[in-house]
C-alpha positions as CSV (number, residue, x, y, z in Angstrom):
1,X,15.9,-1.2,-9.8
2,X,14.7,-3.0,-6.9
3,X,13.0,-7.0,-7.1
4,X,9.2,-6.5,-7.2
5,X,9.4,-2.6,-7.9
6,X,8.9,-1.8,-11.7
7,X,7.7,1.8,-11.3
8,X,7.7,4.5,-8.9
9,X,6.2,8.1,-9.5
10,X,4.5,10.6,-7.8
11,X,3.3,13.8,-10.6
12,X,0.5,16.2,-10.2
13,X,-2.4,16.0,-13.0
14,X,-4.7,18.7,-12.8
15,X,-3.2,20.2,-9.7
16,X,-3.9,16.6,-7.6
17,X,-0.7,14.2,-6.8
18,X,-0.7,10.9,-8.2
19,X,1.2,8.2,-7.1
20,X,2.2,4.7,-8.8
21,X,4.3,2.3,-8.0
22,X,4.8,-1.2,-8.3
23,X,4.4,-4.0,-11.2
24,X,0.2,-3.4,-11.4
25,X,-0.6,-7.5,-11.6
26,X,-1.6,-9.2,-8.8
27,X,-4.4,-11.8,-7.6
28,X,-6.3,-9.3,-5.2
29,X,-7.6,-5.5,-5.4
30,X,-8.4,-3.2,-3.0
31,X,-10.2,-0.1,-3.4
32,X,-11.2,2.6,-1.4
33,X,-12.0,6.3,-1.5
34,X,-11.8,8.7,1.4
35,X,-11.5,12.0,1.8
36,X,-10.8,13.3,-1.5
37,X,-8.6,10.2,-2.0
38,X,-8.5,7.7,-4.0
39,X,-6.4,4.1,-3.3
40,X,-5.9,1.0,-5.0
41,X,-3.8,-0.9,-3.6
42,X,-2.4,-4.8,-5.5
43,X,-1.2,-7.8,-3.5
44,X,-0.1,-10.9,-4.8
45,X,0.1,-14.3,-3.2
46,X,-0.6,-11.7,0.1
47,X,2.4,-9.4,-0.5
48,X,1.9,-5.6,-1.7
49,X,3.2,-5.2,-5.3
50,X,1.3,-2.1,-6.6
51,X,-0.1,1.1,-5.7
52,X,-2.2,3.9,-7.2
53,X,-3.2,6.7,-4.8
54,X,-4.8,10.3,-6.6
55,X,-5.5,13.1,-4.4
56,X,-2.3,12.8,-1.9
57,X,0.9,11.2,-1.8
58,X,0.6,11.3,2.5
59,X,1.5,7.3,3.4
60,X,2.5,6.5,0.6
61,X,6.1,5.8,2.0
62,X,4.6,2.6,3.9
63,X,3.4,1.2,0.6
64,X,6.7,1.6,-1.1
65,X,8.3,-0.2,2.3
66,X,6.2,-2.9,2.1
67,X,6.7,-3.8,-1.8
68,X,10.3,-3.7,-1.0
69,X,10.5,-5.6,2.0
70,X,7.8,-8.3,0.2
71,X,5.7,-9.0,4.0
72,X,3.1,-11.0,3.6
73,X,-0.3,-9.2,4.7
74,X,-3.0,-10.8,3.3
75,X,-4.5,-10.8,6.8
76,X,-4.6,-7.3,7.3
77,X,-7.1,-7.2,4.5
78,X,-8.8,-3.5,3.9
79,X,-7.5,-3.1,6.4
80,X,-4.7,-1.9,4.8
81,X,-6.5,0.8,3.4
82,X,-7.8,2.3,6.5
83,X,-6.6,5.8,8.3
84,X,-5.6,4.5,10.8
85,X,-3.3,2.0,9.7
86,X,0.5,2.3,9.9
87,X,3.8,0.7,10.7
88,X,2.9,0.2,14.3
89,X,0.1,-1.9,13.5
90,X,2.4,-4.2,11.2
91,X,5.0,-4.8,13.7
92,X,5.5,-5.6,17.3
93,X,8.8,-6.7,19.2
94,X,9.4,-10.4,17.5
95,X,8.8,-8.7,14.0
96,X,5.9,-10.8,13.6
97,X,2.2,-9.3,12.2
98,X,-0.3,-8.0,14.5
99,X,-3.8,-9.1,14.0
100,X,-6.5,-6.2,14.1
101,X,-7.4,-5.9,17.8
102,X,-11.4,-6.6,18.1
């Protein structure tokens, strides 16, 4: 059992993968569907502490990192919940966040 990580499953329902992970309480919610997907993604206090993702389980993984690491990145935003958006964009050499680039 890790801190901050209550559940973690990933099961096909009707043929589609599911994924959830995390404690499912938090003071934000983000939403998004694309491509036959469906996200919602929980932060609290600016950390990610749940996921539910139906239709794929691809990325997933960076989710799961960033509940268990507890990084703050509330200023990522939805961000967070675009295609494009990956471990590159959360690091850079100091270990600090990167901003989106304008």
């Amino acid at each position: 059992h890790l801190p901050g990580l209550e559940d973690a499953n990933v099961v096909r329902v009707f043929g589609l993968p599911v994924v959830s992970m995390g404690r499912r309480e938090g003071d934000t919610t983000l939403r998004r569907a694309r491509n036959g997907v469906v996200y919602k993604l929980t932060l609290d206090a600016g950390q990610v502490v749940a996921l539910q993702q139906i239709g794929s389980a691809e990325g997933a993984g960076l989710f799961l990192g960033l509940i268990k690491q507890g990084r703050d990145v509330q200023a990522f935003g939805e961000d967070l919940l675009d295609a494009n958006f990956n471990y590159g964009r959360l690091l850079q050499p100091t270990g600090q966040l990167l901003p989106r680039r304008s």
